[in-house]
Structure formats: structure tokens, C-alpha cells
C-alpha positions as CSV (number, residue, x, y, z in Angstrom):
1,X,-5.8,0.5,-1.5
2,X,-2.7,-0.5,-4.5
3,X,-2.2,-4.6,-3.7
4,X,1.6,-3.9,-4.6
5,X,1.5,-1.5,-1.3
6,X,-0.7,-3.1,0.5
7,X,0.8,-6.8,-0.2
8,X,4.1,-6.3,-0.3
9,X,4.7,-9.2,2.1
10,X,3.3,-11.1,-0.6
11,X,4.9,-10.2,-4.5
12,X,3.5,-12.9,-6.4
13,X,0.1,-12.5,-4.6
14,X,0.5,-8.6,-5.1
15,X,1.2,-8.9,-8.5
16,X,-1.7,-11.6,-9.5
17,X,-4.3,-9.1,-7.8
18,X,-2.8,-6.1,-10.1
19,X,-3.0,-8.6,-13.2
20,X,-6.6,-10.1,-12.7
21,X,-5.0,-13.6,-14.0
22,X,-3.4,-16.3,-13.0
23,X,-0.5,-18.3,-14.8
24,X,-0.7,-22.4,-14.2
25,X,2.6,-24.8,-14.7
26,X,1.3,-25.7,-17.6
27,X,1.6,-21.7,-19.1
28,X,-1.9,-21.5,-19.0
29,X,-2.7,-18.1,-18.4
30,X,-6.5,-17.7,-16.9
31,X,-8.6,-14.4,-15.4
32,X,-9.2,-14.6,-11.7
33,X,-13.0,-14.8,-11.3
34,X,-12.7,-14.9,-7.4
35,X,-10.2,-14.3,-4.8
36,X,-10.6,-12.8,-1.6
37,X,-10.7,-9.0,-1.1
38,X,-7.6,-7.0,-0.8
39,X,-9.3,-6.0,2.8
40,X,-9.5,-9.5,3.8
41,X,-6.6,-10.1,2.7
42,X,-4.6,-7.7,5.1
43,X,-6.6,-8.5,8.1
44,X,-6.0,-12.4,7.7
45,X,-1.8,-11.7,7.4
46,X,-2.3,-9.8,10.3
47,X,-4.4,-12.3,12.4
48,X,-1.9,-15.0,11.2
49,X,1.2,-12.9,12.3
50,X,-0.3,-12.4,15.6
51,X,-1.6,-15.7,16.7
52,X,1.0,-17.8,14.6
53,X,-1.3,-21.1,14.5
54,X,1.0,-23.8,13.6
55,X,-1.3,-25.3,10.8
56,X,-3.7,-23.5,8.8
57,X,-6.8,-25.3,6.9
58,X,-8.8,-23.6,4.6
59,X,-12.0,-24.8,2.9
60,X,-12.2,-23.9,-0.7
61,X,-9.3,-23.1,-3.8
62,X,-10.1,-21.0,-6.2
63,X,-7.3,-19.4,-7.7
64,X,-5.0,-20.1,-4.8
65,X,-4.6,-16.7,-3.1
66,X,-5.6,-17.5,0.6
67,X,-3.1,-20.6,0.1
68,X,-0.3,-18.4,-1.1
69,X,-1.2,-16.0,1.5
70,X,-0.8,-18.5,4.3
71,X,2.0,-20.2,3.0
72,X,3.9,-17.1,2.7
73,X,2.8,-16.1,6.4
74,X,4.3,-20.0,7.7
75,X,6.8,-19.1,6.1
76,X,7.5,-15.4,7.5
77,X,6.8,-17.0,11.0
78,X,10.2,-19.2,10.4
79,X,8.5,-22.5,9.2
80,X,9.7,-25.0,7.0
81,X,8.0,-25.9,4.0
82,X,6.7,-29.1,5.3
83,X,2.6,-29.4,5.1
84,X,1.8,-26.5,7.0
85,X,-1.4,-25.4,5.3
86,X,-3.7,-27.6,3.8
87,X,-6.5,-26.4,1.2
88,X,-9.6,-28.8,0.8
């Protein structure tokens, strides 16, 4: 499966997946050591898009793909950025 096909609901995610690396604020550019599987990926946007929880919590942050996935899925489902998801 291509992530720019496959995530095309998600660019930024897409593209991060393609690149193996991750860019901070800062311009810190580092290699993604773990992020979910492109597989899990799909099957969590699609869970989310068919129960459409109104908050989402997720234990762990690695490189922040599950986050931008979910964000990106609140924000698909007509949400305002306002707190949504939370990441511990």
C-alpha cells in the first residue's frame, strides 16, 4: 500500500510516512523510529469516521501520527479545534 494513496485524508501524515522523518517547530528535522502501521492506520480513520466518538484519548506520543490522525478525523467529522483529542 503507497501512504500518499492510502492517506490521502491525511497529506501531512501521508507525506511524513513517505519521508521516514519528522520536522519539529524548532526546524529540527528527526527519523521516525515508530509510528503506527499504514494498516492500522486506515482501519483506525475508518473506525473513527463510523462511530464519531466526541473525544478521543490516546496513551503514548511518539512522533505524533495517531494524534494527527485523530485530529484530522475531529476535524473531518465537523469539529472545532477545541481539545478534542488528548495524547498522554
Amino acid at each position: 500500500m503507497e501512504a500518499n494513496e492510502t492517506l490521502g485524508f491525511c497529506p501531512p501524515l501521508a507525506s511524513m510516512l513517505q519521508a521516514g522523518e519528522v520536522a519539529g517547530r524548532s526546524g529540527n528535522v528527526r527519523k521516525i523510529s515508530s509510528v503506527s502501521t499504514l494498516n492500522n492506520l486506515v482501519v483506525l480513520h475508518n473506525l473513527f469516521m463510523e462511530m464519531k466518538p466526541e473525544r478521543t484519548l490516546e496513551i503514548g506520543f511518539a512522533h505524533g501520527g495517531s494524534a494527527l490522525l485523530f485530529t484530522i478525523c475531529q476535524r473531518d467529522a465537523g469539529r472545532q479545534p477545541c481539545g478534542q483529542h488528548t495524547a498522554i
